[in-house]
mmCIF file as Biopython writes it, N, C-alpha, C and O atoms, coordinates in Angstrom:
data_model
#
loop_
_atom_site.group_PDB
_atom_site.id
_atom_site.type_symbol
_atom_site.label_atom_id
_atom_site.label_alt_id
_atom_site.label_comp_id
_atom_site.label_asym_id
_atom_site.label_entity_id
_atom_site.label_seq_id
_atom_site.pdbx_PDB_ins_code
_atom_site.Cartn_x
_atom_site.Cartn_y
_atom_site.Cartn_z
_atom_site.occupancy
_atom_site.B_iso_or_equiv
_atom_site.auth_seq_id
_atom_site.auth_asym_id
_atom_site.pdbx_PDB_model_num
ATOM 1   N N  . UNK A ? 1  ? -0.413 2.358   13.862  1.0 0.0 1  A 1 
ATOM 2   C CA . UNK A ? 1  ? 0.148  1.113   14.333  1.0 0.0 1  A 1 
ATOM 3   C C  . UNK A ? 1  ? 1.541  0.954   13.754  1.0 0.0 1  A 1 
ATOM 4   O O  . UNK A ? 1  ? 1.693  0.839   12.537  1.0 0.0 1  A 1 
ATOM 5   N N  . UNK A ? 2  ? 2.441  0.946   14.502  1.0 0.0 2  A 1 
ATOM 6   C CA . UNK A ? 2  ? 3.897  0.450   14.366  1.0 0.0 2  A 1 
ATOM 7   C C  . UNK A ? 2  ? 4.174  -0.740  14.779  1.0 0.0 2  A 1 
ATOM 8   O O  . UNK A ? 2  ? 3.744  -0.993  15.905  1.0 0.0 2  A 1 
ATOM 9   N N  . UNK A ? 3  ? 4.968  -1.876  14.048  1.0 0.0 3  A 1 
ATOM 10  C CA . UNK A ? 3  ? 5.722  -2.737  14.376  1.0 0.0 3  A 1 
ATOM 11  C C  . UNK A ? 3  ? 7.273  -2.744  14.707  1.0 0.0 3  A 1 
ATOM 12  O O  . UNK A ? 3  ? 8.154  -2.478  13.890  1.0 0.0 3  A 1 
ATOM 13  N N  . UNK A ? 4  ? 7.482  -3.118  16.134  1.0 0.0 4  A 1 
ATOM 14  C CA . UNK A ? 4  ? 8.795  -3.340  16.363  1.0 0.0 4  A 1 
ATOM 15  C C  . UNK A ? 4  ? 9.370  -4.715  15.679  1.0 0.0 4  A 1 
ATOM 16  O O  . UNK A ? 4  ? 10.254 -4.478  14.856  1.0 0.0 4  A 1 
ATOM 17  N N  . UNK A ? 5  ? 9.100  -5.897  15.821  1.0 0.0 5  A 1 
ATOM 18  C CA . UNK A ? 5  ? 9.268  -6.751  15.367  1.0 0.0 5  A 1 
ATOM 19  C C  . UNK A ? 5  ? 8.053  -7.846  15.913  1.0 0.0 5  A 1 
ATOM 20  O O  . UNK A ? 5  ? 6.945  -7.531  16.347  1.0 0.0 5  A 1 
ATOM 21  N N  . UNK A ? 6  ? 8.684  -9.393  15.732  1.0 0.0 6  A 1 
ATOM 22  C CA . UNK A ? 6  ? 7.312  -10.354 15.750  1.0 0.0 6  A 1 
ATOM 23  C C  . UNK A ? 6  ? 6.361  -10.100 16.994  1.0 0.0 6  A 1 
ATOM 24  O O  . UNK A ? 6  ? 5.154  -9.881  17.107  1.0 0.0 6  A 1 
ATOM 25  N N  . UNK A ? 7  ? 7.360  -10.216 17.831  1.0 0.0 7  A 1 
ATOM 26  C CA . UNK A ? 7  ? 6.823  -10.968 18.810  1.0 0.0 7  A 1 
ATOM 27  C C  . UNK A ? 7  ? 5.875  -9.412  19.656  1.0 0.0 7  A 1 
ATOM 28  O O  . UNK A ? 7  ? 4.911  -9.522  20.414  1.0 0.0 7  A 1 
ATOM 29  N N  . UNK A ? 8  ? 6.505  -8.150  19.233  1.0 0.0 8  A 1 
ATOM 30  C CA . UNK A ? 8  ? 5.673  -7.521  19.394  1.0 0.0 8  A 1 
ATOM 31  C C  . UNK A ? 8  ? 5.203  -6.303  18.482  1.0 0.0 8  A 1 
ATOM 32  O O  . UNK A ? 8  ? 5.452  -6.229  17.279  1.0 0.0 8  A 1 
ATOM 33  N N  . UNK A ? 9  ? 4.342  -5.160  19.368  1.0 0.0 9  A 1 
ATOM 34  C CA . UNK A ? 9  ? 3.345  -4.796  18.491  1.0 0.0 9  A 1 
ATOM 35  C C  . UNK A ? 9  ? 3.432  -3.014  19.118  1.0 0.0 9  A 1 
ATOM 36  O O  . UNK A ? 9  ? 3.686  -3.028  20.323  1.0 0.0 9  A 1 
ATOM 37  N N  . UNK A ? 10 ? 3.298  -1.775  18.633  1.0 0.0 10 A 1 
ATOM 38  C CA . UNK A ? 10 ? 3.423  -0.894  18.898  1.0 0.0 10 A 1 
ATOM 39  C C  . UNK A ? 10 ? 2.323  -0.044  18.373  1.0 0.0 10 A 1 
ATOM 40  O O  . UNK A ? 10 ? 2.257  0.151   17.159  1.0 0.0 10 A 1 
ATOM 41  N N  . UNK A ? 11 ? 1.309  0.564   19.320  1.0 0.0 11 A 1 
ATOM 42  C CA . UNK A ? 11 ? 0.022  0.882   19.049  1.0 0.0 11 A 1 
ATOM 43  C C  . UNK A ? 11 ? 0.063  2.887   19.928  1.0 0.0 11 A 1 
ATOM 44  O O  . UNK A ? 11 ? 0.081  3.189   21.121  1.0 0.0 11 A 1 
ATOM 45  N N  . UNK A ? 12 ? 0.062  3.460   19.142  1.0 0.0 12 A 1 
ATOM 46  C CA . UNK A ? 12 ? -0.387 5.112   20.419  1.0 0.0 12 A 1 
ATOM 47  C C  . UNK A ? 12 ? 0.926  4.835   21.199  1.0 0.0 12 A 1 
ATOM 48  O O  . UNK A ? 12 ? 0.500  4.840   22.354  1.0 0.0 12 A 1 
ATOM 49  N N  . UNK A ? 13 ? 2.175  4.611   21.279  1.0 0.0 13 A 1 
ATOM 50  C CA . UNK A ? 13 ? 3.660  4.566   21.719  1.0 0.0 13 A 1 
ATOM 51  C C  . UNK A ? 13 ? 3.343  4.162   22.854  1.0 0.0 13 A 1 
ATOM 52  O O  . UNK A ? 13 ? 3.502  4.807   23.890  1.0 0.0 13 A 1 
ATOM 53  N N  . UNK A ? 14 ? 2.456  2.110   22.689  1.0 0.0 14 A 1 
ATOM 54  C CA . UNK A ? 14 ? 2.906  1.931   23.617  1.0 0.0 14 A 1 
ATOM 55  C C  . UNK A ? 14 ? 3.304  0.389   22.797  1.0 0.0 14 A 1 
ATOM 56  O O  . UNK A ? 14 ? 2.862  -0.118  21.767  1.0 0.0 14 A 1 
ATOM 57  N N  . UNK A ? 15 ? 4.080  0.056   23.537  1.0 0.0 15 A 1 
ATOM 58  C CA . UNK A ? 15 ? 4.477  -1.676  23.233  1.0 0.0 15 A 1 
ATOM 59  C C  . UNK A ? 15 ? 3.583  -2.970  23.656  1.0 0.0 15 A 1 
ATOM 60  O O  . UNK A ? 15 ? 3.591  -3.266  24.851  1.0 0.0 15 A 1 
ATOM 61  N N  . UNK A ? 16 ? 3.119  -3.445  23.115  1.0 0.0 16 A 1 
ATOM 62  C CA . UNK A ? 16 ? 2.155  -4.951  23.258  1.0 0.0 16 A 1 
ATOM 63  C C  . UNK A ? 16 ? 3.069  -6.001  22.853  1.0 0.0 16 A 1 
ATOM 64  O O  . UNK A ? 16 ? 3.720  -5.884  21.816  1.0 0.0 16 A 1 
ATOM 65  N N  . UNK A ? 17 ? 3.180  -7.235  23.758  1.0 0.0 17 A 1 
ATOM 66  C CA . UNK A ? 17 ? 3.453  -8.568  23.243  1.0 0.0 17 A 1 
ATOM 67  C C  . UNK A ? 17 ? 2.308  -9.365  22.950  1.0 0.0 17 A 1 
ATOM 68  O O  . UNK A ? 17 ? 1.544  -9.886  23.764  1.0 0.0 17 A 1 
ATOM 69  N N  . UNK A ? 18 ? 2.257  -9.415  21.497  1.0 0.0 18 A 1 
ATOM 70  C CA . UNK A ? 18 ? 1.687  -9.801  20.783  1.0 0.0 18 A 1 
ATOM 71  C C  . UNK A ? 18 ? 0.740  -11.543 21.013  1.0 0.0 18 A 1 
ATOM 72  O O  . UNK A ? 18 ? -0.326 -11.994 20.594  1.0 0.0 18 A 1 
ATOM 73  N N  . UNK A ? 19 ? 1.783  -12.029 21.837  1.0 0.0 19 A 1 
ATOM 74  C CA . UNK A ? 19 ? 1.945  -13.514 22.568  1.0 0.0 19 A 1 
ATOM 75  C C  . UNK A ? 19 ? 0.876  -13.303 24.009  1.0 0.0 19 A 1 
ATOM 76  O O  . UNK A ? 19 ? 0.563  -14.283 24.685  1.0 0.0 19 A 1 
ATOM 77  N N  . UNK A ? 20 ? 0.475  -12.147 24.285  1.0 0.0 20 A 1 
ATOM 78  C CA . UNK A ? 20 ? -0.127 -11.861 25.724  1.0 0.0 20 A 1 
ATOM 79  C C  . UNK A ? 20 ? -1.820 -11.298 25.422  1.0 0.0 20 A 1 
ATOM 80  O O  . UNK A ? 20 ? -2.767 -11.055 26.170  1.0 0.0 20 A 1 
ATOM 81  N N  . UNK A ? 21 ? -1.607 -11.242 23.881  1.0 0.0 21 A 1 
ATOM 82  C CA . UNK A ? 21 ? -2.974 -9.878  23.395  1.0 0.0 21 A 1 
ATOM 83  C C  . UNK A ? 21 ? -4.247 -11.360 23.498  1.0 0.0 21 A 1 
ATOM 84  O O  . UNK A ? 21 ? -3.736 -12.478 23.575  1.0 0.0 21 A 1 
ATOM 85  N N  . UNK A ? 22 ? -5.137 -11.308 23.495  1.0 0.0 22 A 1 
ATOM 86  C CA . UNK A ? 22 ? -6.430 -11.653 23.038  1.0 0.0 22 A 1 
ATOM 87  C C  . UNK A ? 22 ? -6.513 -11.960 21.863  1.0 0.0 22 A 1 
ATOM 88  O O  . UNK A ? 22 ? -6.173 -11.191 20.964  1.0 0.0 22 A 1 
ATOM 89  N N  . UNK A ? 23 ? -7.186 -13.661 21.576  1.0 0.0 23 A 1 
ATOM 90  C CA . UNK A ? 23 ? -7.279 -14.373 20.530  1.0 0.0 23 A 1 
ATOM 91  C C  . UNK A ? 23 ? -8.156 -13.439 19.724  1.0 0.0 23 A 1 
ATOM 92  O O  . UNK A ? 23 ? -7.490 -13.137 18.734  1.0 0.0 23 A 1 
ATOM 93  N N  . UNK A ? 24 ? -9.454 -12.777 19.674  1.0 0.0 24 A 1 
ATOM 94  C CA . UNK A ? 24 ? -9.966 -11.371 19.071  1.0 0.0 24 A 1 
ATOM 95  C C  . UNK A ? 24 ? -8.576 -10.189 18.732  1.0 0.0 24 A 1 
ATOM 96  O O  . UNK A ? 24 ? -8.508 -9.566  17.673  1.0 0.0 24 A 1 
ATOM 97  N N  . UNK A ? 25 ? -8.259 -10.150 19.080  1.0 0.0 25 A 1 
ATOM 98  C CA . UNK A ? 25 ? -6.310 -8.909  19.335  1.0 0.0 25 A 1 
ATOM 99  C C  . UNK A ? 25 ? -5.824 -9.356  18.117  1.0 0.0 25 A 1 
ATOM 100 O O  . UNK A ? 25 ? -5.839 -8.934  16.961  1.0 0.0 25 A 1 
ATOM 101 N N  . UNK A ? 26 ? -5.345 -10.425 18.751  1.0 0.0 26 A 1 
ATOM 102 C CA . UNK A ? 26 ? -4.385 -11.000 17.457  1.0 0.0 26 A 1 
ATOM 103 C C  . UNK A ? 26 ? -5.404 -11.512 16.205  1.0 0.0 26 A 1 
ATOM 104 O O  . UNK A ? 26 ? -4.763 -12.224 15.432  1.0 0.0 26 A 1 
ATOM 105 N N  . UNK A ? 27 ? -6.609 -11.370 15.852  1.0 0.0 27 A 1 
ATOM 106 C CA . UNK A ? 27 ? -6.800 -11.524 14.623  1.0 0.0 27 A 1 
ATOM 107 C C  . UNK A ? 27 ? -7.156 -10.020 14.479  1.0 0.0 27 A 1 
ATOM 108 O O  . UNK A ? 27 ? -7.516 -9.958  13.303  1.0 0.0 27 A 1 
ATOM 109 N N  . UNK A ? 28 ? -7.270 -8.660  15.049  1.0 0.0 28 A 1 
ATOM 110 C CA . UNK A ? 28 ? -7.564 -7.780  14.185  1.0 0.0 28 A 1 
ATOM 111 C C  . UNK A ? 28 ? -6.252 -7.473  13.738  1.0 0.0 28 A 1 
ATOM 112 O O  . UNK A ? 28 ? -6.136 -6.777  12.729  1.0 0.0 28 A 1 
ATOM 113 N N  . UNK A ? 29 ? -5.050 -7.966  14.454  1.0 0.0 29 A 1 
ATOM 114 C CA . UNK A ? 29 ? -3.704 -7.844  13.851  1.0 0.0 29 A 1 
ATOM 115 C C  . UNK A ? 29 ? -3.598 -8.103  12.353  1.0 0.0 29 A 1 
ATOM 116 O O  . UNK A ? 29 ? -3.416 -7.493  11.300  1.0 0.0 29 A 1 
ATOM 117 N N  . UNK A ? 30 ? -3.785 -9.194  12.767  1.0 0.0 30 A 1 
ATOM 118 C CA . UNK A ? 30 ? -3.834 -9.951  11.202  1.0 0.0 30 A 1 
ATOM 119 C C  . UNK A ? 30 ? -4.707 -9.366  10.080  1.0 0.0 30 A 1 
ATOM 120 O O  . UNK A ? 30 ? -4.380 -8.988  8.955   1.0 0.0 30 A 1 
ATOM 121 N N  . UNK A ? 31 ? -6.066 -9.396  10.768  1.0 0.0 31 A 1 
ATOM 122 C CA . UNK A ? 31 ? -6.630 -8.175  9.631   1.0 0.0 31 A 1 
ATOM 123 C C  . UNK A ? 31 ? -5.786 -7.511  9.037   1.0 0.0 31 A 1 
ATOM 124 O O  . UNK A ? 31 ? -5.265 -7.564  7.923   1.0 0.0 31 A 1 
ATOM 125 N N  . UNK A ? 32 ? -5.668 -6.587  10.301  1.0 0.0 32 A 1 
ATOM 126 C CA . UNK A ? 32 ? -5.154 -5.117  9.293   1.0 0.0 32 A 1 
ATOM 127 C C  . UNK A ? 32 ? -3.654 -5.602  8.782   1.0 0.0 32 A 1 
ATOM 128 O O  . UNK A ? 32 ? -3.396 -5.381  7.598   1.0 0.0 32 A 1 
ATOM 129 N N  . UNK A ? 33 ? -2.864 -6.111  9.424   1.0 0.0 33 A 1 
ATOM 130 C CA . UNK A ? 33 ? -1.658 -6.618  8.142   1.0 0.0 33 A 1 
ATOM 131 C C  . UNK A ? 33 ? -2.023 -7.148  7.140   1.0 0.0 33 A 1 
ATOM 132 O O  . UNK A ? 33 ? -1.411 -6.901  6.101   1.0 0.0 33 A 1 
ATOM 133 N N  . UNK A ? 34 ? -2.991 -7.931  7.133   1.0 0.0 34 A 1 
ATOM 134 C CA . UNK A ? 34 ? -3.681 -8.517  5.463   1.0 0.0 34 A 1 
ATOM 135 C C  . UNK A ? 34 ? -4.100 -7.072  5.148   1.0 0.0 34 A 1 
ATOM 136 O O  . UNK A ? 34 ? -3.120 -6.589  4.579   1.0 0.0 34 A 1 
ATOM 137 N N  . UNK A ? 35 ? -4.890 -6.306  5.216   1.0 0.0 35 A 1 
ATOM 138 C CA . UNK A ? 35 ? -5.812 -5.352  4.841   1.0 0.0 35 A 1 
ATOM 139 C C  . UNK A ? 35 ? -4.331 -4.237  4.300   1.0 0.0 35 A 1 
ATOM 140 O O  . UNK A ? 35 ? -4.251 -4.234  3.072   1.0 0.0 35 A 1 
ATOM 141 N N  . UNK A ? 36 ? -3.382 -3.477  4.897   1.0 0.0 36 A 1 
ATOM 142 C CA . UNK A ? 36 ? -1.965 -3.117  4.290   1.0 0.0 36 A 1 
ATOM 143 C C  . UNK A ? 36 ? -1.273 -3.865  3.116   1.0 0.0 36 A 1 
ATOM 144 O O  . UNK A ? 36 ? -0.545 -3.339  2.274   1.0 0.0 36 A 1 
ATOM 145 N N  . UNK A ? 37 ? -1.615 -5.164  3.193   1.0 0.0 37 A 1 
ATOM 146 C CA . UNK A ? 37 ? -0.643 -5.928  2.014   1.0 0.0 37 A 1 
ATOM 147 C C  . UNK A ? 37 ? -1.470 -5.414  0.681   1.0 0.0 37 A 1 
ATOM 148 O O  . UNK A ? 37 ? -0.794 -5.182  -0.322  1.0 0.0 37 A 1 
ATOM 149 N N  . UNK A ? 38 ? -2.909 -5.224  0.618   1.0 0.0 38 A 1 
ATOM 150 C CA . UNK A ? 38 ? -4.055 -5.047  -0.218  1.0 0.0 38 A 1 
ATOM 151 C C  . UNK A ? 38 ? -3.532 -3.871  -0.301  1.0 0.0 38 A 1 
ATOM 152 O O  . UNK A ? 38 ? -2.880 -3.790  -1.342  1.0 0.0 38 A 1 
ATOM 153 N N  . UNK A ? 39 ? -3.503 -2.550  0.543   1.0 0.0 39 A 1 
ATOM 154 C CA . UNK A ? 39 ? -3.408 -1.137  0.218   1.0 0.0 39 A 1 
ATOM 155 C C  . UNK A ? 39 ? -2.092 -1.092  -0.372  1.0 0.0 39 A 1 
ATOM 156 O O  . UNK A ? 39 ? -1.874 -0.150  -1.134  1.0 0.0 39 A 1 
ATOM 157 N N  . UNK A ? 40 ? -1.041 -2.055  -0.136  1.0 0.0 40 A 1 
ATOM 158 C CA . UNK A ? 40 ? 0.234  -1.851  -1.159  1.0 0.0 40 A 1 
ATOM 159 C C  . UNK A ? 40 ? 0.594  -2.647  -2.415  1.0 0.0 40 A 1 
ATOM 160 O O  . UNK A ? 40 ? 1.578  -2.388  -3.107  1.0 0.0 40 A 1 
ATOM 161 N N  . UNK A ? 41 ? -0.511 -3.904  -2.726  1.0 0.0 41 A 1 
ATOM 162 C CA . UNK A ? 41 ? -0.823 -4.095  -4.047  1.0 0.0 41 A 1 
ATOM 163 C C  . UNK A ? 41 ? -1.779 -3.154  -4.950  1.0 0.0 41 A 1 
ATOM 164 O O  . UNK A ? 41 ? -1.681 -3.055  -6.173  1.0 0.0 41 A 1 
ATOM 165 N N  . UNK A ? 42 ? -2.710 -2.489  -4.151  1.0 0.0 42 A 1 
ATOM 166 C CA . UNK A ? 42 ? -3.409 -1.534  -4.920  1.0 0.0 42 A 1 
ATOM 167 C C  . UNK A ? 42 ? -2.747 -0.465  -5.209  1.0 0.0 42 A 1 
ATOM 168 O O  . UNK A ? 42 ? -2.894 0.018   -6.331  1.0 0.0 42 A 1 
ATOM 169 N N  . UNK A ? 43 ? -2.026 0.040   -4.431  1.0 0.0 43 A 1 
ATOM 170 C CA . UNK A ? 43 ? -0.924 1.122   -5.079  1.0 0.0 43 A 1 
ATOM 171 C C  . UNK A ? 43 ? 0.112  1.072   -6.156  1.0 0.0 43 A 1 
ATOM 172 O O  . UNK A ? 43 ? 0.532  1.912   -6.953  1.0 0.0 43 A 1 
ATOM 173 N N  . UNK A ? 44 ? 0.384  -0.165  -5.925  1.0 0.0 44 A 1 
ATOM 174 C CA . UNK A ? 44 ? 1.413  -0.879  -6.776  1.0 0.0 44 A 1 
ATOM 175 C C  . UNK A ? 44 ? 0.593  -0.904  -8.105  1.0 0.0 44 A 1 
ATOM 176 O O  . UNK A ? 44 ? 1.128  -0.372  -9.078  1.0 0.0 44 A 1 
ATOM 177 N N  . UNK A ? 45 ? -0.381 -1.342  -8.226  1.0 0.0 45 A 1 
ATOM 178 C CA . UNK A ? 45 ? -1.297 -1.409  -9.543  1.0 0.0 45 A 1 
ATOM 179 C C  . UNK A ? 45 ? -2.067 0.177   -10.032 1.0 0.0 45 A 1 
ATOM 180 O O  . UNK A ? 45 ? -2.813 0.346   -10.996 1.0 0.0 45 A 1 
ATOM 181 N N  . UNK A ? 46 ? -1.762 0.861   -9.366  1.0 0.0 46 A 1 
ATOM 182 C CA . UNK A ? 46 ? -2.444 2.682   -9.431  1.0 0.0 46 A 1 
ATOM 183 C C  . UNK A ? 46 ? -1.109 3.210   -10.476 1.0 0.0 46 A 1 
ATOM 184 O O  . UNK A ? 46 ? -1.120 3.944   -11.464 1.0 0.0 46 A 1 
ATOM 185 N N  . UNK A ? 47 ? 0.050  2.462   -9.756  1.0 0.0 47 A 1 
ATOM 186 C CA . UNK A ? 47 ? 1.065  3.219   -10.155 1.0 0.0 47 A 1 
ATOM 187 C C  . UNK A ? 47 ? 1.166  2.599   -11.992 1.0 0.0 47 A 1 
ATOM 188 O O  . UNK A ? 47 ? 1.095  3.260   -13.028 1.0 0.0 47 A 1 
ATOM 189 N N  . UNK A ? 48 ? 1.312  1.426   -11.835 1.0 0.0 48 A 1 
ATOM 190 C CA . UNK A ? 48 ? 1.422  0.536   -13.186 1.0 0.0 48 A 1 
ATOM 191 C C  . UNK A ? 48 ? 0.318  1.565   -13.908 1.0 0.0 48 A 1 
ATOM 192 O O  . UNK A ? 48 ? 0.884  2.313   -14.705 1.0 0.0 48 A 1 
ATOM 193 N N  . UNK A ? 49 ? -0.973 1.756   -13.826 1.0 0.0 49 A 1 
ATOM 194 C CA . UNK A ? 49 ? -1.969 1.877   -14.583 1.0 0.0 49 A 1 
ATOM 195 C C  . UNK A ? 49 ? -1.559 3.588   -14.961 1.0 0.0 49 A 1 
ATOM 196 O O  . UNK A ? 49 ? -2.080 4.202   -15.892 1.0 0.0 49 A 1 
ATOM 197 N N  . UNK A ? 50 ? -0.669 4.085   -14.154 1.0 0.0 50 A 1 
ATOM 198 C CA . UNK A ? 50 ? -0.364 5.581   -14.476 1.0 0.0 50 A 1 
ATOM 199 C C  . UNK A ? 50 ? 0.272  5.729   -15.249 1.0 0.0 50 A 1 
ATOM 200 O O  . UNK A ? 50 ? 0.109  6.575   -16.129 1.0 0.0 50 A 1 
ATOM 201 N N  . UNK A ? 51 ? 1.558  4.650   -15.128 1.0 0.0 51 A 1 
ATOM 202 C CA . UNK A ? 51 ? 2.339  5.012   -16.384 1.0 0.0 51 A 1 
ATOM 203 C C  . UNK A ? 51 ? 1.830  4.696   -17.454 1.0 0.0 51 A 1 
ATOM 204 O O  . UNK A ? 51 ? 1.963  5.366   -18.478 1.0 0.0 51 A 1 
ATOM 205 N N  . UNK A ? 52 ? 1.198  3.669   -17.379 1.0 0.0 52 A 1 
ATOM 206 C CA . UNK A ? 52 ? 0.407  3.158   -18.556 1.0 0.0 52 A 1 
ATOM 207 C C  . UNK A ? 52 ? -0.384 4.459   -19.423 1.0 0.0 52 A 1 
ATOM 208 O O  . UNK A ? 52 ? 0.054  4.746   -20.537 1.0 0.0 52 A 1 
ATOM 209 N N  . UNK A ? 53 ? -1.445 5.143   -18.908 1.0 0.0 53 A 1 
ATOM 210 C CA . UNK A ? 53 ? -1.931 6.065   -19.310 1.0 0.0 53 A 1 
ATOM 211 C C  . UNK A ? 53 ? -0.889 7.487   -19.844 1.0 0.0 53 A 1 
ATOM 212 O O  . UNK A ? 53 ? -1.077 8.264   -20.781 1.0 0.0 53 A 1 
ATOM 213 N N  . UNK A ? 54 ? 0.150  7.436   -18.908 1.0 0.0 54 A 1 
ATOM 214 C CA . UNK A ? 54 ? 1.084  8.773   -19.341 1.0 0.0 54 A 1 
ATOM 215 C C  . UNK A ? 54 ? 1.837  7.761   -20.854 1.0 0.0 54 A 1 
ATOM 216 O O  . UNK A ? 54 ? 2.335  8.541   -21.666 1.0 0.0 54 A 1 
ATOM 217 N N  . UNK A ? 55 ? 1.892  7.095   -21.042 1.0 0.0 55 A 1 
ATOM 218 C CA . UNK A ? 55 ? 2.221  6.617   -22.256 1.0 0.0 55 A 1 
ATOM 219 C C  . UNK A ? 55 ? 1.387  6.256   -23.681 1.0 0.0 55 A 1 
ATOM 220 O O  . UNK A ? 55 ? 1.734  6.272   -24.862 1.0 0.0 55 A 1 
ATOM 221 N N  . UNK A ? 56 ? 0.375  5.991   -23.138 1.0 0.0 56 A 1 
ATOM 222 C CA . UNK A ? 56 ? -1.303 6.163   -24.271 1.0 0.0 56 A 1 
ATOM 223 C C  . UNK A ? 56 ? -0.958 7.836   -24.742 1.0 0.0 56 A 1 
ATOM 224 O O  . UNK A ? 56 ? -0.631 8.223   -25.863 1.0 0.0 56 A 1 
ATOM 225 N N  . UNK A ? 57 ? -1.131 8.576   -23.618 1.0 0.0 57 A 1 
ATOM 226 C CA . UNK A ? 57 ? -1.251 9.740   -23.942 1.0 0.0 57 A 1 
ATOM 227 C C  . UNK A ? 57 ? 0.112  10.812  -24.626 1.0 0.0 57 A 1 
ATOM 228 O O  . UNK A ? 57 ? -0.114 11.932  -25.082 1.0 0.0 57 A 1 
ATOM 229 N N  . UNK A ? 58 ? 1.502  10.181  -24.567 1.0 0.0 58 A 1 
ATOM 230 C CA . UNK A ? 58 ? 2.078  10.222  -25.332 1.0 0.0 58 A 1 
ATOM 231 C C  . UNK A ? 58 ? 2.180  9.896   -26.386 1.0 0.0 58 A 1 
ATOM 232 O O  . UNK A ? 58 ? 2.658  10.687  -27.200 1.0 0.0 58 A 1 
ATOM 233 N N  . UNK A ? 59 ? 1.853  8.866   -26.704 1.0 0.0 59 A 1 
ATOM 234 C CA . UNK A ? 59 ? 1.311  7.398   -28.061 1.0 0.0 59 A 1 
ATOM 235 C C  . UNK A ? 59 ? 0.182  8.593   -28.849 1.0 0.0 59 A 1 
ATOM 236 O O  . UNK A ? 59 ? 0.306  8.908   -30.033 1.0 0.0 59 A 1 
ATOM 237 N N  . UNK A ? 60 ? -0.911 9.156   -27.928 1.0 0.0 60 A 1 
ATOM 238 C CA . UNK A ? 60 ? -1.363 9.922   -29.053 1.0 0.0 60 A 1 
ATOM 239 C C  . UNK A ? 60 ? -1.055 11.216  -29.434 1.0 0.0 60 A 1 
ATOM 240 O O  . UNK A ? 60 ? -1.348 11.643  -30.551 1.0 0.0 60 A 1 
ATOM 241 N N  . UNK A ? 61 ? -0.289 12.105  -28.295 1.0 0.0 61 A 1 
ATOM 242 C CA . UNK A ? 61 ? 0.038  13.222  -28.810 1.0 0.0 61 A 1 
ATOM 243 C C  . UNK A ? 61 ? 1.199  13.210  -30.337 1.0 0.0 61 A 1 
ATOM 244 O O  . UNK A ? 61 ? 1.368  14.096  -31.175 1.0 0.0 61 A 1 
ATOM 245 N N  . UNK A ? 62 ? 1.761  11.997  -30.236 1.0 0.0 62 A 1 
ATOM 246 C CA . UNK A ? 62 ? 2.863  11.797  -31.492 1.0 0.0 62 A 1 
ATOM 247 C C  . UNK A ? 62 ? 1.593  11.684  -32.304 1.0 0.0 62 A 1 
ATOM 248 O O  . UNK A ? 62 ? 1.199  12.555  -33.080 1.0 0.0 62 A 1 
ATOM 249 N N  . UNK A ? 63 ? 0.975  10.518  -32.056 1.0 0.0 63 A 1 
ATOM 250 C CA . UNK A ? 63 ? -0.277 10.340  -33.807 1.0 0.0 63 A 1 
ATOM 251 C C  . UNK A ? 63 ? -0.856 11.734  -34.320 1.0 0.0 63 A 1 
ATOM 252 O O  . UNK A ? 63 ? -0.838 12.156  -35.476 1.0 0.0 63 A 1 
ATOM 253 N N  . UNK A ? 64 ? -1.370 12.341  -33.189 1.0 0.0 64 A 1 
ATOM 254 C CA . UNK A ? 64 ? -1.730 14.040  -33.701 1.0 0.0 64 A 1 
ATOM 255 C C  . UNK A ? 64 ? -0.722 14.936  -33.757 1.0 0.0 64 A 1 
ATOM 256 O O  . UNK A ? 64 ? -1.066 16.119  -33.751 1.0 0.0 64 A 1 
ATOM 257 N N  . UNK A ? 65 ? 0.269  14.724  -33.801 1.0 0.0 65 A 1 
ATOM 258 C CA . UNK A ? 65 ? 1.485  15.186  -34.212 1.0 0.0 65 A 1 
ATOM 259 C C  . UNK A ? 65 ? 1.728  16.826  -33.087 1.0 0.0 65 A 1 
ATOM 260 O O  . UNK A ? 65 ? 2.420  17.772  -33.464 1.0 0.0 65 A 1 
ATOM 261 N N  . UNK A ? 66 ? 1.144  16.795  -32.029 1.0 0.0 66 A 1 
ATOM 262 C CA . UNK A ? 66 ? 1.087  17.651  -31.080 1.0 0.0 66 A 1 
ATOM 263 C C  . UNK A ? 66 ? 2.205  17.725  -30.061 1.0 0.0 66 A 1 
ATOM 264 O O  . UNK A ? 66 ? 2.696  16.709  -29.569 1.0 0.0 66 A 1 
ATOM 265 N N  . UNK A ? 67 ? 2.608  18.997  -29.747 1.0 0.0 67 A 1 
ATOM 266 C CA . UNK A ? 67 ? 3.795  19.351  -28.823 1.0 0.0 67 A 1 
ATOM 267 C C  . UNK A ? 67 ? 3.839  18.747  -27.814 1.0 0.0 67 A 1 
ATOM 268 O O  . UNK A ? 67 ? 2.817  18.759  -27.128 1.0 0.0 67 A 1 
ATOM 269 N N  . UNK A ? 68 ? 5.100  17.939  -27.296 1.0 0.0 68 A 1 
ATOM 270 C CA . UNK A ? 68 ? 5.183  17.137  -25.548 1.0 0.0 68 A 1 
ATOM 271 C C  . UNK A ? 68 ? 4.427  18.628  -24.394 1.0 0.0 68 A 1 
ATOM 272 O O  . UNK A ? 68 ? 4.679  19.831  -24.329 1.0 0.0 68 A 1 
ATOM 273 N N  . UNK A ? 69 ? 3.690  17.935  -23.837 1.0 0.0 69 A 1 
ATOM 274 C CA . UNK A ? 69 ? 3.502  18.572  -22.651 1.0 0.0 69 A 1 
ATOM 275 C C  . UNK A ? 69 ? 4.673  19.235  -21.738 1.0 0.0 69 A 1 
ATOM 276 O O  . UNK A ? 69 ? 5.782  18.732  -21.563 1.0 0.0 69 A 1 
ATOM 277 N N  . UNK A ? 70 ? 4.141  20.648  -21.110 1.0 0.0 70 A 1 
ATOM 278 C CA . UNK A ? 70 ? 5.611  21.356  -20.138 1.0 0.0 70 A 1 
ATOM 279 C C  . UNK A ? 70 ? 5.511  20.698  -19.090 1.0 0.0 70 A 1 
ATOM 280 O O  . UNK A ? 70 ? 6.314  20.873  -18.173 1.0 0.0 70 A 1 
#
């Protein structure tokens, strides 16, 4: 699913006005744009939690006084 802009909607290269789709239509729209905002806060928080860990795990290779990773 591609968006051109509001008013319409770009699905398998074809164009939908969004204003013409089915009250069912326009809420699986909405779904899945809610359901994307979720898959790019969860990424957003995958990423936070990575660096986080690549820095624990620096934090202990200094305490064991062990060589940086290649």
């Amino acid at each position: 699913m591609a968006e051109t802009n509001e008013q319409t909607i770009k699905i398998n290269d074809k164009e939908y006005d969004i204003e013409s789709l089915s009250d069912e239509a326009k809420t699986q729209i909405l779904n899945m744009r809610i359901a994307d905002q979720e898959v790019t806060a969860l990424q957003q928080k995958l990423a936070i939690a990575q660096t986080a860990r690549n820095a624990y795990s620096r934090a202990l290779r200094i305490e064991l006084d062990l060589p940086e990773d290649e």
